[in-house]
mmCIF file as gemmi writes it, N, C-alpha and C atoms, coordinates in Angstrom:
data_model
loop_
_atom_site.group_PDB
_atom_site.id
_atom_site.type_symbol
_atom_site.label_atom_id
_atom_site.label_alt_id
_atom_site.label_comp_id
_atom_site.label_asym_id
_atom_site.label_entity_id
_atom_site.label_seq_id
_atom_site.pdbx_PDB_ins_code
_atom_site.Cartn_x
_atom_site.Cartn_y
_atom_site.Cartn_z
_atom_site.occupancy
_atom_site.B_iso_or_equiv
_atom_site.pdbx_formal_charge
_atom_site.auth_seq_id
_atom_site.auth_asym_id
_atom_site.pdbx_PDB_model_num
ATOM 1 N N . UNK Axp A 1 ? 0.855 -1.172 0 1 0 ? 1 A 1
ATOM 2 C CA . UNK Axp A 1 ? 0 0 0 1 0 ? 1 A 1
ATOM 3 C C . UNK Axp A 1 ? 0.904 1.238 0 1 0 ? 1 A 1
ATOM 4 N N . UNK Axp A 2 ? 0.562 2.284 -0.832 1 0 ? 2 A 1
ATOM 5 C CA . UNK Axp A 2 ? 1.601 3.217 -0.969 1 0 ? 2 A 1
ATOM 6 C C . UNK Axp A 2 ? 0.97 3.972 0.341 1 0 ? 2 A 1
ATOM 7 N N . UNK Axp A 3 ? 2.462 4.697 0.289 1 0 ? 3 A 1
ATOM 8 C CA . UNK Axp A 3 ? 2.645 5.527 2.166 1 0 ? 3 A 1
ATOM 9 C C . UNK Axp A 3 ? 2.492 7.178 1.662 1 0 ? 3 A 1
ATOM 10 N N . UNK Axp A 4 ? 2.288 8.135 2.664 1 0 ? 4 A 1
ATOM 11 C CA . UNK Axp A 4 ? 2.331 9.469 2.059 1 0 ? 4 A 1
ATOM 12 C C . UNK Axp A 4 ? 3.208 10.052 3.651 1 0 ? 4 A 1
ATOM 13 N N . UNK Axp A 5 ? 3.599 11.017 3.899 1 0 ? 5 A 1
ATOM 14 C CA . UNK Axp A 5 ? 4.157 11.583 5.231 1 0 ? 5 A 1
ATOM 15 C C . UNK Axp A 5 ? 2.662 12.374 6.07 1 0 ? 5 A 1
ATOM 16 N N . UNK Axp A 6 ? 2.729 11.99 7.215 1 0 ? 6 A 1
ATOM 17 C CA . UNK Axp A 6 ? 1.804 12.765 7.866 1 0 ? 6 A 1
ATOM 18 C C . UNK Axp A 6 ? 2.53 14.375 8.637 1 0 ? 6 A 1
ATOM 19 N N . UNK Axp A 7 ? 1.653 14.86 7.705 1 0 ? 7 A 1
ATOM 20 C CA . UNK Axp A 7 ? 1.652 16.601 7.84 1 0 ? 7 A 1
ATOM 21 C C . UNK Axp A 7 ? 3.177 16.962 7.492 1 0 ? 7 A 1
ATOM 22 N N . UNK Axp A 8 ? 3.99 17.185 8.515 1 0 ? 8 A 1
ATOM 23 C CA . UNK Axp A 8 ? 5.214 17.399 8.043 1 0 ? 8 A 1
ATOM 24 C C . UNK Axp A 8 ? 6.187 16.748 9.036 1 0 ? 8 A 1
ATOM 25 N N . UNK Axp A 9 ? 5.809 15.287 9.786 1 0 ? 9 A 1
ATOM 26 C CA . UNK Axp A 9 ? 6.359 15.443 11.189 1 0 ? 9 A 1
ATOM 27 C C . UNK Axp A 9 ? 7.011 13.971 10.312 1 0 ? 9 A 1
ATOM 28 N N . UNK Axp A 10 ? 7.347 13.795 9.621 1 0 ? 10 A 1
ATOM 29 C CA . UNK Axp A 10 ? 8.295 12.562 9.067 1 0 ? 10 A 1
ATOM 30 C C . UNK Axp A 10 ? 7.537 10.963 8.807 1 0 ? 10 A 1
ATOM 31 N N . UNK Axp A 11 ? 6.829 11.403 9.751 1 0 ? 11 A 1
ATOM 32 C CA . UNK Axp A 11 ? 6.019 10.148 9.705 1 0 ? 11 A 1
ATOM 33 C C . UNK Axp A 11 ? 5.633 9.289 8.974 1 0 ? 11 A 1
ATOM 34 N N . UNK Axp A 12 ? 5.579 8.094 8.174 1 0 ? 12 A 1
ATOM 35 C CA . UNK Axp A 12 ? 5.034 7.81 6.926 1 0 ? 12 A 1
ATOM 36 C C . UNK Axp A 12 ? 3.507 6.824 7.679 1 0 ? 12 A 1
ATOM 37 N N . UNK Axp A 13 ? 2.348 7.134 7.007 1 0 ? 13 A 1
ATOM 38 C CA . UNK Axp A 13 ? 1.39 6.428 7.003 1 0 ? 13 A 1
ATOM 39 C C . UNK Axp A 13 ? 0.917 5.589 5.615 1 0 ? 13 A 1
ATOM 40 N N . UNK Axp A 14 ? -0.164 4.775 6.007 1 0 ? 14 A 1
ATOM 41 C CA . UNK Axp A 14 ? -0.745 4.055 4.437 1 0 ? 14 A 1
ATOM 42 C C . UNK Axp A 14 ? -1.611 5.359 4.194 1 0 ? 14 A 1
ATOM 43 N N . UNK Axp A 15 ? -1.656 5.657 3.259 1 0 ? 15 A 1
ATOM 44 C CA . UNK Axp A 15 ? -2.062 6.442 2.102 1 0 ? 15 A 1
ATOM 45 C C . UNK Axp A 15 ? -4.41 6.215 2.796 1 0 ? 15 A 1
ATOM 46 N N . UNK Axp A 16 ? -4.098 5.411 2.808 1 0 ? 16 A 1
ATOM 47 C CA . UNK Axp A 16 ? -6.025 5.175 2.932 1 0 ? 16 A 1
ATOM 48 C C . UNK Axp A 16 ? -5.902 4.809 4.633 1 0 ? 16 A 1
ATOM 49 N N . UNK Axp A 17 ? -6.882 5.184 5.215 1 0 ? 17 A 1
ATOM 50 C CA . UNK Axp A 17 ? -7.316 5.139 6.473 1 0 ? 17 A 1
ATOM 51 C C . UNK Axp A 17 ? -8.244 4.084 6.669 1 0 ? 17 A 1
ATOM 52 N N . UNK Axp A 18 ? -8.537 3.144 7.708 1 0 ? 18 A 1
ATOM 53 C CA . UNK Axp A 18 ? -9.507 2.873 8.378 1 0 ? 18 A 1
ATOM 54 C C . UNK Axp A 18 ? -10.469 3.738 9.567 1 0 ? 18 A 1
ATOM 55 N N . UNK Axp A 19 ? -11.492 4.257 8.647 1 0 ? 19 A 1
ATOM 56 C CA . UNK Axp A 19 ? -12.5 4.425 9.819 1 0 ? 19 A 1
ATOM 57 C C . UNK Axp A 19 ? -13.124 3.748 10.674 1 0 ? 19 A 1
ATOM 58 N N . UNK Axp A 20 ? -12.885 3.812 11.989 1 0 ? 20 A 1
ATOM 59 C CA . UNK Axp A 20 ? -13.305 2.908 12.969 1 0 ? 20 A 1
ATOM 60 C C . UNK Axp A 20 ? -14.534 3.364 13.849 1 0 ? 20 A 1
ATOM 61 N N . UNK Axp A 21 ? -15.628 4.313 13.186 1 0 ? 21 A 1
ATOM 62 C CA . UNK Axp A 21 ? -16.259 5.112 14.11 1 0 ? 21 A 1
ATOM 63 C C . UNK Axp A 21 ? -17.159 3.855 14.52 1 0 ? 21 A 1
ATOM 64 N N . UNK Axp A 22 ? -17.696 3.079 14.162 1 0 ? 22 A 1
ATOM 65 C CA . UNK Axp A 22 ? -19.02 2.054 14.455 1 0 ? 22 A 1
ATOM 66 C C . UNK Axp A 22 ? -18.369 1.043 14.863 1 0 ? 22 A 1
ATOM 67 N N . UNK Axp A 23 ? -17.044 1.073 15.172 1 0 ? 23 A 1
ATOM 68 C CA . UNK Axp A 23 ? -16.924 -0.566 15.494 1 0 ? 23 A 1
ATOM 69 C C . UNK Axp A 23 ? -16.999 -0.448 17.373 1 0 ? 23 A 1
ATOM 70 N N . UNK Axp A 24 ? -17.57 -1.177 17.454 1 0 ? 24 A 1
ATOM 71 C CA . UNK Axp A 24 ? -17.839 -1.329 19.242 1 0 ? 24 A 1
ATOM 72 C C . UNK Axp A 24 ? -19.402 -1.176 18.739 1 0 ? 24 A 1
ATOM 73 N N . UNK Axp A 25 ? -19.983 -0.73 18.164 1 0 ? 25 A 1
ATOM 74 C CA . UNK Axp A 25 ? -21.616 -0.495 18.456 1 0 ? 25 A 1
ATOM 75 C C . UNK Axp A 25 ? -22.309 -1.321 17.244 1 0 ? 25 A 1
ATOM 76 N N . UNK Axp A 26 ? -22.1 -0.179 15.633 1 0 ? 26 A 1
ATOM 77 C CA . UNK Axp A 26 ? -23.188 -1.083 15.328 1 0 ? 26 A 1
ATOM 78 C C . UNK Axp A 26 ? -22.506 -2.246 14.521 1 0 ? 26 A 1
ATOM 79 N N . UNK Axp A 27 ? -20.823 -2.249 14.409 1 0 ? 27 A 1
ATOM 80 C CA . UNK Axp A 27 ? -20.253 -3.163 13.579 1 0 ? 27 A 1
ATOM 81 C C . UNK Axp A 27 ? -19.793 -4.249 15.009 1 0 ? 27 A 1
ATOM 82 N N . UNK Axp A 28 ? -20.096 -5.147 14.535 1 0 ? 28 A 1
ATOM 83 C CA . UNK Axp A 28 ? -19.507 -5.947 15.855 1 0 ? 28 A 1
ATOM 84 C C . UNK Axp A 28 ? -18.221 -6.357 16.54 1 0 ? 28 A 1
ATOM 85 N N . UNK Axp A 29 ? -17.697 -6.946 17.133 1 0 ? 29 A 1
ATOM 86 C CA . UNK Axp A 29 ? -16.257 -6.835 17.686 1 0 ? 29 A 1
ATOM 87 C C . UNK Axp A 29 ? -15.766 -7.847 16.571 1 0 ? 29 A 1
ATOM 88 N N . UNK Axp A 30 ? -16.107 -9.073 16.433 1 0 ? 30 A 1
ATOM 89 C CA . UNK Axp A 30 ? -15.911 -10.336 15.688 1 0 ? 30 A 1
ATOM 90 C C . UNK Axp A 30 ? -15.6 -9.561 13.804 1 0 ? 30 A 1
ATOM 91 N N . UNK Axp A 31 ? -16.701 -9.18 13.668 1 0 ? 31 A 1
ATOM 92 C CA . UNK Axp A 31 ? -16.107 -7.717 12.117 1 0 ? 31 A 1
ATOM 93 C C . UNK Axp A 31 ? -15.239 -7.281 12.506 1 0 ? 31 A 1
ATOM 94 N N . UNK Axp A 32 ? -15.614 -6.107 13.454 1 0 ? 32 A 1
ATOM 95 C CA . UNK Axp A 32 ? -14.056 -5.153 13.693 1 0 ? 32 A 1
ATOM 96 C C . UNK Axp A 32 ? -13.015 -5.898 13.481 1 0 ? 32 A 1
ATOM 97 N N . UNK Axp A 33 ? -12.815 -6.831 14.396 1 0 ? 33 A 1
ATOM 98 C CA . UNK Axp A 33 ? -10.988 -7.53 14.352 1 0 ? 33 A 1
ATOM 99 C C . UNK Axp A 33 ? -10.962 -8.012 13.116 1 0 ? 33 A 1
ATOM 100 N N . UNK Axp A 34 ? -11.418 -8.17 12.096 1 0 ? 34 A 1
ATOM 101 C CA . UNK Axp A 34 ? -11.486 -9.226 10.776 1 0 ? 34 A 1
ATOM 102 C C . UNK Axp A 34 ? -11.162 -7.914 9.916 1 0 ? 34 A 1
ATOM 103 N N . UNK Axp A 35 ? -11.598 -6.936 9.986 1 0 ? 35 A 1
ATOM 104 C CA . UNK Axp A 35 ? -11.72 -5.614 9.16 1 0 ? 35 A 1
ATOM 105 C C . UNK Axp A 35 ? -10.017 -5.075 9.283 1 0 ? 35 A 1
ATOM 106 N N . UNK Axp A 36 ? -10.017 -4.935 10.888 1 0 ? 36 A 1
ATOM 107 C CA . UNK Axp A 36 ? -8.514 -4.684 11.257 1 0 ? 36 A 1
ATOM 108 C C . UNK Axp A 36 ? -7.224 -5.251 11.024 1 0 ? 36 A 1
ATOM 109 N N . UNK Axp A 37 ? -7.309 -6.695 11.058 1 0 ? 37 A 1
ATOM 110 C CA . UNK Axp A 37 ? -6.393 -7.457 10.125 1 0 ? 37 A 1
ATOM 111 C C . UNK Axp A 37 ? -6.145 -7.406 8.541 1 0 ? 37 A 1
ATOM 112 N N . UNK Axp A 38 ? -6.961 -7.746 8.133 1 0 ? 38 A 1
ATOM 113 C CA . UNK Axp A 38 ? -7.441 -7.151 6.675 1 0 ? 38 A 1
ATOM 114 C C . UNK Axp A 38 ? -6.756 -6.21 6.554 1 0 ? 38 A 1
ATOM 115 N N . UNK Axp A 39 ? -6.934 -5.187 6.927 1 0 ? 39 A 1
ATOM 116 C CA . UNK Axp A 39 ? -6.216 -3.756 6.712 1 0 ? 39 A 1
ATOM 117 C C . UNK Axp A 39 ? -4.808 -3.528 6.969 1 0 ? 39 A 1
ATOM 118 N N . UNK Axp A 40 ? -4.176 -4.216 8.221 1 0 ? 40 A 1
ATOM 119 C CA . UNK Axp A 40 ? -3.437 -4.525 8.481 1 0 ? 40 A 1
ATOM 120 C C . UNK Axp A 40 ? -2.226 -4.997 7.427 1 0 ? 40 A 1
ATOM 121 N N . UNK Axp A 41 ? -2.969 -6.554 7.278 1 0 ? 41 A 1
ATOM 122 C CA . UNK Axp A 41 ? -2.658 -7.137 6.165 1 0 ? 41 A 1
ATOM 123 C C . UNK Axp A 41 ? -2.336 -6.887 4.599 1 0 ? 41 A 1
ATOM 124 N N . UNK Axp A 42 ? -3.335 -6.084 4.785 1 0 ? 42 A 1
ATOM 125 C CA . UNK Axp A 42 ? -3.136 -4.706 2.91 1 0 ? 42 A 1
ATOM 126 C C . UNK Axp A 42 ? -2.241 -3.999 3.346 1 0 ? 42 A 1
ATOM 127 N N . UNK Axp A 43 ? -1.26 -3.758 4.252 1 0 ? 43 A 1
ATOM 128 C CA . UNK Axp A 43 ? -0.445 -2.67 4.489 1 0 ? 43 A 1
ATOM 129 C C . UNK Axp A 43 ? -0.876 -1.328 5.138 1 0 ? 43 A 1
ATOM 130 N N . UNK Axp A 44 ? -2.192 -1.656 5.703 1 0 ? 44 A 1
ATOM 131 C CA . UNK Axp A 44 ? -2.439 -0.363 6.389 1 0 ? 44 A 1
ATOM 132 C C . UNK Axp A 44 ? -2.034 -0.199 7.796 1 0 ? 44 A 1
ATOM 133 N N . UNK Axp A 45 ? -2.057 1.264 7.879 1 0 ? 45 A 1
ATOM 134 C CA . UNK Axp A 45 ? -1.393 1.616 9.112 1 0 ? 45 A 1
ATOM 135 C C . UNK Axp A 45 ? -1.908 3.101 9.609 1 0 ? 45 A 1
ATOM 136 N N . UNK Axp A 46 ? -2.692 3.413 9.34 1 0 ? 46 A 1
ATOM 137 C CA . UNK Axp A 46 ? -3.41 4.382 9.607 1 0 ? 46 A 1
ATOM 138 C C . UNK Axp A 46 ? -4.614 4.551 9.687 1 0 ? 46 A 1
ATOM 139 N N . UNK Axp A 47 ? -5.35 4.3 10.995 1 0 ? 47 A 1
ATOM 140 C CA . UNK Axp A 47 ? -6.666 3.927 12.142 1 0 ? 47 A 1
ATOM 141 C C . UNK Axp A 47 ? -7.059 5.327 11.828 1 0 ? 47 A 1
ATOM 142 N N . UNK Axp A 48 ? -8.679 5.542 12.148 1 0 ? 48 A 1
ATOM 143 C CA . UNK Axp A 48 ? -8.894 7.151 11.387 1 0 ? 48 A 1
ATOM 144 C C . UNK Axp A 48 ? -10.407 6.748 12.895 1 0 ? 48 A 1
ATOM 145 N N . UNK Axp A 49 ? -10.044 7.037 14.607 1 0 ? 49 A 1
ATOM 146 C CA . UNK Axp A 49 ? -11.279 7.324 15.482 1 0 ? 49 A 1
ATOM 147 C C . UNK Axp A 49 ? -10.81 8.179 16.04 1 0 ? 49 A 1
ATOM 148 N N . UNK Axp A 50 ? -12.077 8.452 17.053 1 0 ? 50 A 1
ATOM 149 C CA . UNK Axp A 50 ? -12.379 9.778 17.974 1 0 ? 50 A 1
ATOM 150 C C . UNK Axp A 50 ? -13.439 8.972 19.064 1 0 ? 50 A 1
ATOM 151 N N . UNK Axp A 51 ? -13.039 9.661 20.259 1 0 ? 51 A 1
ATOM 152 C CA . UNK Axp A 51 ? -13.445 8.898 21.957 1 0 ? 51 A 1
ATOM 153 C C . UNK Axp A 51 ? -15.023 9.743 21.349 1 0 ? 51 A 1
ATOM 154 N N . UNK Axp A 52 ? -15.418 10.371 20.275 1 0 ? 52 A 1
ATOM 155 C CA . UNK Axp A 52 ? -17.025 11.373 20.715 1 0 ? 52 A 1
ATOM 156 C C . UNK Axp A 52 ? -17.769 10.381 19.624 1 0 ? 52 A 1
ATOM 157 N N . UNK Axp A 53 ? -16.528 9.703 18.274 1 0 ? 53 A 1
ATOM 158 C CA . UNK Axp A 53 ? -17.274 8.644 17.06 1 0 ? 53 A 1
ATOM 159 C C . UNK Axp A 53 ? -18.975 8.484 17.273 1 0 ? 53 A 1
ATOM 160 N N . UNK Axp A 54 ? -19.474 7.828 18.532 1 0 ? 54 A 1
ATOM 161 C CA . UNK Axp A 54 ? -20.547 6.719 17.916 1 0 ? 54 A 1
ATOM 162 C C . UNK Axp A 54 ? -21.494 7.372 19.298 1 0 ? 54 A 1
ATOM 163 N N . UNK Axp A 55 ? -21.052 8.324 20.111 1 0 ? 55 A 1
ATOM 164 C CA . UNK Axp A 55 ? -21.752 8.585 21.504 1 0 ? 55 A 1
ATOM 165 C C . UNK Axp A 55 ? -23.236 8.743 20.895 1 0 ? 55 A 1
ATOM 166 N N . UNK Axp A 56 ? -23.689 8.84 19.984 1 0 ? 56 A 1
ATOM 167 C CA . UNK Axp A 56 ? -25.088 8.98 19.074 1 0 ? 56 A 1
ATOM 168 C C . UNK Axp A 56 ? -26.061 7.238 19.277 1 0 ? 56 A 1
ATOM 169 N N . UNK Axp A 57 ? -25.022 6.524 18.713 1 0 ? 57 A 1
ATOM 170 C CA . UNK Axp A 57 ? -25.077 5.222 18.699 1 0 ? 57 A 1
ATOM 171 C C . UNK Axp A 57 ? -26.928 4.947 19.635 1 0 ? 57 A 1
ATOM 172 N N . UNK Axp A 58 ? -26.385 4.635 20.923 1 0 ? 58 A 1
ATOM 173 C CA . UNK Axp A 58 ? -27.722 4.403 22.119 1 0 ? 58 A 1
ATOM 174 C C . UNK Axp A 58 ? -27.385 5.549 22.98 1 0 ? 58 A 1
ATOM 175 N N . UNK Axp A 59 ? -28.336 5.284 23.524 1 0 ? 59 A 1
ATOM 176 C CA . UNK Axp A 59 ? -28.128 5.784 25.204 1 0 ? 59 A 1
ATOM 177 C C . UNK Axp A 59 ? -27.214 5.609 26.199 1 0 ? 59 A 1
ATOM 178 N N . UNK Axp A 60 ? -27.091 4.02 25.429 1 0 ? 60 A 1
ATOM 179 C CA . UNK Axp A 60 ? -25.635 3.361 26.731 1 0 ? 60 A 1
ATOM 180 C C . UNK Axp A 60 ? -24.207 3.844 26.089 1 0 ? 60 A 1
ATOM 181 N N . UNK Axp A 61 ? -24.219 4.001 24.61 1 0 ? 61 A 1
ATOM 182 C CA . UNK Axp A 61 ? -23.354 4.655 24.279 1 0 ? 61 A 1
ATOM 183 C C . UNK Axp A 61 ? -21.997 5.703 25.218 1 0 ? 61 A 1
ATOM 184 N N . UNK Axp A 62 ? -20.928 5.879 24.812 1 0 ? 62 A 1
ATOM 185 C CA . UNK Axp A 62 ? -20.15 6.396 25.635 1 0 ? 62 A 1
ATOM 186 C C . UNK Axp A 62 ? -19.557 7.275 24.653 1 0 ? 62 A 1
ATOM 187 N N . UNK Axp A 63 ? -18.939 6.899 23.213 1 0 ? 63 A 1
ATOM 188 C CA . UNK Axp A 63 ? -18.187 7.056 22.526 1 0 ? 63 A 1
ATOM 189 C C . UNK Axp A 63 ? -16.977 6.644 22.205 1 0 ? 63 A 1
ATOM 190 N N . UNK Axp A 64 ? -16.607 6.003 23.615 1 0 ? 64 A 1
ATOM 191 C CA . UNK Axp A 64 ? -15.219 4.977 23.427 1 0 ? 64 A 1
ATOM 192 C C . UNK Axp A 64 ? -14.945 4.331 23.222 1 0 ? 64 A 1
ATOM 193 N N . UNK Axp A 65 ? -16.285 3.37 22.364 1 0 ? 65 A 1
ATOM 194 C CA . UNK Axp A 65 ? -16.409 1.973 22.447 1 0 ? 65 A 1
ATOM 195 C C . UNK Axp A 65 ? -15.378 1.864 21.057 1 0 ? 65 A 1
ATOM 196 N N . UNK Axp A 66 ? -14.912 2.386 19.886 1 0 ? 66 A 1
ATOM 197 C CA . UNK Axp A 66 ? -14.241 2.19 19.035 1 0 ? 66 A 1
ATOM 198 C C . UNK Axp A 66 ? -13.032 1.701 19.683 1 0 ? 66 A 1
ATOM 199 N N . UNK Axp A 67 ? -12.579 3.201 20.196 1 0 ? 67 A 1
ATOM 200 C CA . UNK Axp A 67 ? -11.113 2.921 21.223 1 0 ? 67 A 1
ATOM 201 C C . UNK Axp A 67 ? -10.704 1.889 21.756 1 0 ? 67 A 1
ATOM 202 N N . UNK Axp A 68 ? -11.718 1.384 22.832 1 0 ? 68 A 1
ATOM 203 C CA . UNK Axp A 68 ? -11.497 0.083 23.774 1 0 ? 68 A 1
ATOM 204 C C . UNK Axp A 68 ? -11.904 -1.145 22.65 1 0 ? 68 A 1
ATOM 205 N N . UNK Axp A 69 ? -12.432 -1.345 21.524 1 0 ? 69 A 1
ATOM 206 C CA . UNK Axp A 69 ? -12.141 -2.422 20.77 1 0 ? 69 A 1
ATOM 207 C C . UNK Axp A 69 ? -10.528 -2.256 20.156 1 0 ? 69 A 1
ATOM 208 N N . UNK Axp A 70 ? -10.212 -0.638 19.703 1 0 ? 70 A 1
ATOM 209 C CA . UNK Axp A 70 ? -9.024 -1.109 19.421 1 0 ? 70 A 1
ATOM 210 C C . UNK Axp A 70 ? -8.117 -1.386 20.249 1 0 ? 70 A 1
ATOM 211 N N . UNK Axp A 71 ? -7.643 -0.7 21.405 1 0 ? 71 A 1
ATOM 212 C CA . UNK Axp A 71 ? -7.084 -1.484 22.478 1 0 ? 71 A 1
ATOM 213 C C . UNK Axp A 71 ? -7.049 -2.297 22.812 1 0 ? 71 A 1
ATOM 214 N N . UNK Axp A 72 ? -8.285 -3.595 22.938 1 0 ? 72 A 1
ATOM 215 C CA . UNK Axp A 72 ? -8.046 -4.825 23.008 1 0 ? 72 A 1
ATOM 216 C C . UNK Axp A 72 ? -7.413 -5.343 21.771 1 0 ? 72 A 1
ATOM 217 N N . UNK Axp A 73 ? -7.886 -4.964 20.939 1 0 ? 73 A 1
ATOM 218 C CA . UNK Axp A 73 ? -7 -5.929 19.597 1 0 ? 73 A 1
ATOM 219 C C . UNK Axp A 73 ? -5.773 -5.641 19.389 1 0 ? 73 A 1
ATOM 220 N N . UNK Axp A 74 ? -5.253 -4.409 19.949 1 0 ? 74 A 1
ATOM 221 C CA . UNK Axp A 74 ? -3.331 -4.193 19.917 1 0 ? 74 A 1
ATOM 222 C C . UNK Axp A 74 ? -2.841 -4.883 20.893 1 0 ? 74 A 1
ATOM 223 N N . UNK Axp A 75 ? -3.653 -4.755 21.785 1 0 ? 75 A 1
ATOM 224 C CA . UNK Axp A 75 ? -3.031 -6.084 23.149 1 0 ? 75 A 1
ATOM 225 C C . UNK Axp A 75 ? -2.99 -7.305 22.467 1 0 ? 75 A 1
ATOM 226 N N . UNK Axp A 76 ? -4.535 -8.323 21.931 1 0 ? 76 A 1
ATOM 227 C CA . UNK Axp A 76 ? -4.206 -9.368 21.903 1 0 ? 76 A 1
ATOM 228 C C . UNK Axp A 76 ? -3.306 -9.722 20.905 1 0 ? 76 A 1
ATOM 229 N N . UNK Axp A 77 ? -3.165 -8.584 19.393 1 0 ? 77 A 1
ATOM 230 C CA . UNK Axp A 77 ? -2.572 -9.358 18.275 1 0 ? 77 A 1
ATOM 231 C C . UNK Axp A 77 ? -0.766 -8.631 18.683 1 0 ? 77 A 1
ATOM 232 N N . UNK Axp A 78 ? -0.581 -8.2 19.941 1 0 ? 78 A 1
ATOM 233 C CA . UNK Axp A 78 ? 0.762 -7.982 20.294 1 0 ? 78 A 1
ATOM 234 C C . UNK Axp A 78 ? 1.309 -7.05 19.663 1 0 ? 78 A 1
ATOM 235 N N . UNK Axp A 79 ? 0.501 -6.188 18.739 1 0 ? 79 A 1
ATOM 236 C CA . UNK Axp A 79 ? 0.777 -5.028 17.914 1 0 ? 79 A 1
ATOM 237 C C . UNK Axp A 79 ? 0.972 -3.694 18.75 1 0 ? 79 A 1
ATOM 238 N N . UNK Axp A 80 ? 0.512 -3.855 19.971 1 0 ? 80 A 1
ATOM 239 C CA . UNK Axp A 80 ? 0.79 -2.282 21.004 1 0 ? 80 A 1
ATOM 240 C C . UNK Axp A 80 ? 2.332 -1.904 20.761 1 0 ? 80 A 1
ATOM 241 N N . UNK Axp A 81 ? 2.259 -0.677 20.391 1 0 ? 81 A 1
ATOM 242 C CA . UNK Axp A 81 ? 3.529 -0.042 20.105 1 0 ? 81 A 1
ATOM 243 C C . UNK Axp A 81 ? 4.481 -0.489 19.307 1 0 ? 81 A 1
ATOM 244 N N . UNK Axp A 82 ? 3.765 -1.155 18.687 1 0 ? 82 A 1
ATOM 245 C CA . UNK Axp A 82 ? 4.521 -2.179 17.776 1 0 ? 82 A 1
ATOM 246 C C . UNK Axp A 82 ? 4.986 -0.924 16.407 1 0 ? 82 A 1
ATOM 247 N N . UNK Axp A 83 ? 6.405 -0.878 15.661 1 0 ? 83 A 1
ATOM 248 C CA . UNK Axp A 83 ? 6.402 0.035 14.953 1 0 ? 83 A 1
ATOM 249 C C . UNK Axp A 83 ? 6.675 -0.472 13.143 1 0 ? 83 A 1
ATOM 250 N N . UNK Axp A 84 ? 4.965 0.152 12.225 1 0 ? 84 A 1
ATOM 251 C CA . UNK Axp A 84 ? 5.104 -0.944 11.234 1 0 ? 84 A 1
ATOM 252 C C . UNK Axp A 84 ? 6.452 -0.808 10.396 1 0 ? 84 A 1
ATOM 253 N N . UNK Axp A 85 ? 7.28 0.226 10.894 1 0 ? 85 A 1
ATOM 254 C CA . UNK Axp A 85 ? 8.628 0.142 9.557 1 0 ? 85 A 1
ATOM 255 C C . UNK Axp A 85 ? 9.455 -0.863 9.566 1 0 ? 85 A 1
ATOM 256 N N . UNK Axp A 86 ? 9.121 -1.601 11.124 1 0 ? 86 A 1
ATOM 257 C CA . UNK Axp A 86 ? 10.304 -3.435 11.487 1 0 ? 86 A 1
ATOM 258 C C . UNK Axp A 86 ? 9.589 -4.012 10.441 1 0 ? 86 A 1
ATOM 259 N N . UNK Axp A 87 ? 8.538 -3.994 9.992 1 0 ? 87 A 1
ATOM 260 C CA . UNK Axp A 87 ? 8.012 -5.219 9.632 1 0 ? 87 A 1
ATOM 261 C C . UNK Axp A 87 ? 8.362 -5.133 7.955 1 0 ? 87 A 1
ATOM 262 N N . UNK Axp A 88 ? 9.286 -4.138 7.232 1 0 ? 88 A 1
ATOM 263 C CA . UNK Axp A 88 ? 9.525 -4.085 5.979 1 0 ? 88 A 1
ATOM 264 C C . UNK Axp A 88 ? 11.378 -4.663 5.964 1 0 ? 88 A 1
């Protein structure tokens, strides 16, 4: 997946983003992680949420629910802080 620099701070990201606003609510956790690998897997590397995403969602809604799905899935797939330029 081609990379572009984010803003001007050196950074290189994948070029296309994953939006993660619905995952915790109306996309399910079992999607989410399948979506996230996938993407992963295509060479992506650039997650596109916000803690306010889905607070619309219900009532029980919080808005963090994107977040805390992705947090669990950098924990379990051992990817926390993991940096994707080792992996080239």
């Amino acid at each position: 997946m081609k990379t572009v620099e984010l803003g001007t701070t050196g950074t290189q990201v994948s070029q296309l983003a994953l939006g993660a606003m619905l995952m915790g609510t109306s996309t399910d956790e079992t999607t989410s992680v399948r979506m996230f690998e996938d993407f992963v897997a295509s060479g992506g590397t650039f997650l596109d949420t916000a803690n306010c995403s889905a607070w619309w969602h219900s009532a029980q809604s919080t808005g963090h629910e994107s977040q805390e799905l992705l947090g669990r899935w950098f924990e379990a797939s051992g990817r926390r802080g993991h940096d994707p330029a080792s992996d080239r």
